[in-house]
C-alpha positions as CSV (number, residue, x, y, z in Angstrom):
1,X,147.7,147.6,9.0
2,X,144.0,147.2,7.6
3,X,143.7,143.6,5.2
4,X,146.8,142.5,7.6
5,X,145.9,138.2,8.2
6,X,146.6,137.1,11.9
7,X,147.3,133.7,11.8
8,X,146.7,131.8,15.1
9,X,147.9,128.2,15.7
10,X,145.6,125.6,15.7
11,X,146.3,124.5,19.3
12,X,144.7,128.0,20.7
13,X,142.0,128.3,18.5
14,X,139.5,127.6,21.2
15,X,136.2,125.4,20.4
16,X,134.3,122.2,22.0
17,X,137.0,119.8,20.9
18,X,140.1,119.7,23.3
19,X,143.6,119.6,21.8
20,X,144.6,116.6,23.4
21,X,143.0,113.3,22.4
22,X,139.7,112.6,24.4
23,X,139.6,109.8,27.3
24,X,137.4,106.8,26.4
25,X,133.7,107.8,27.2
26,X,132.3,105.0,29.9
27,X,129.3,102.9,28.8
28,X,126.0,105.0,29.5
29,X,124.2,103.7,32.7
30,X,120.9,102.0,32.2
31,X,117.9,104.0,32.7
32,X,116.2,103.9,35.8
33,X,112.3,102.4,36.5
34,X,110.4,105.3,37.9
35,X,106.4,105.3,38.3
36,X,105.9,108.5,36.7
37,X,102.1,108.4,38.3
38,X,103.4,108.5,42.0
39,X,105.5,111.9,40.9
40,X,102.5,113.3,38.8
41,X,100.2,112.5,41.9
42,X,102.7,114.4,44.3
43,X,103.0,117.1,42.0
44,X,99.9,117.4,41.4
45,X,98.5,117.4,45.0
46,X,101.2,120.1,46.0
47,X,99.0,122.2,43.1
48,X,95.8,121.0,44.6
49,X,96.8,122.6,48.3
50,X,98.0,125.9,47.5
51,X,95.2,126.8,45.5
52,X,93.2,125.6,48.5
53,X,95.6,128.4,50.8
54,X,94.6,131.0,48.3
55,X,91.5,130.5,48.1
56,X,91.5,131.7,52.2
57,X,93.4,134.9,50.2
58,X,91.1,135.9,48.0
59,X,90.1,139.4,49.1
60,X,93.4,140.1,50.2
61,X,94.9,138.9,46.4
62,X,92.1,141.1,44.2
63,X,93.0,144.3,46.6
64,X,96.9,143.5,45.6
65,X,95.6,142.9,41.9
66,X,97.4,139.7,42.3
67,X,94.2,137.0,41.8
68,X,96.7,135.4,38.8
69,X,98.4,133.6,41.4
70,X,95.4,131.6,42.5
71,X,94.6,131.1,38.6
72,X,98.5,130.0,38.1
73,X,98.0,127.2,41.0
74,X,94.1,126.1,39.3
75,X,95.8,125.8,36.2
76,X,99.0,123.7,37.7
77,X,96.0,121.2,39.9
78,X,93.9,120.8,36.2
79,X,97.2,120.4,33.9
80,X,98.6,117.7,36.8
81,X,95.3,116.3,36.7
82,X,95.8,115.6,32.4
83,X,99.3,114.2,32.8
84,X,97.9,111.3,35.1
85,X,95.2,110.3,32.9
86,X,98.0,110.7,29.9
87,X,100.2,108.7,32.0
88,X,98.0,106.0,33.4
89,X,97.0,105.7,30.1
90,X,101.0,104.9,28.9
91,X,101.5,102.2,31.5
92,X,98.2,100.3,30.5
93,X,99.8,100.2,26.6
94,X,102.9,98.7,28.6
């Protein structure tokens, strides 16, 4: 049997079209207003706080040789802190 050709039909062949013709798509909705600053602040404060906790963790997160935590939430509170000024900076070129 080696060289033999399957042939499968068309219809089974499976693939990101369906067989059957596709419904109409509906119109996409219009994009929604959101203050980006208002979910960078919340974001950002939620950085702010833990590494504030951790901070009260300290000794207990260099004995576990885990102090990348508090460095992971320092960085998160700085990088928050960029992406307001970048996006305060957007809605003034509005």
């Amino acid at each position: 049997m080696t060289g033999t050709i399957v042939s499968i039909p068309h219809d089974l062949v499976p693939g990101p079209y369906p067989a059957r013709m596709p419904r109409p798509l509906r119109p996409s909705p219009e994009p929604l207003d959101v203050n980006a600053s208002t979910v960078i602040i919340a974001g950002t404060a939620m950085w702010f706080v833990g590494f504030v906790v951790l901070l009260f963790f300290t000794g207990r997160l260099a004995d576990a040789g885990a102090l990348g935590w508090l460095w992971t939430t320092l960085a998160g509170w700085v990088l928050g802190l960029l992406g307001l000024w970048i996006s305060i900076r957007q809605q003034r070129r509005r």
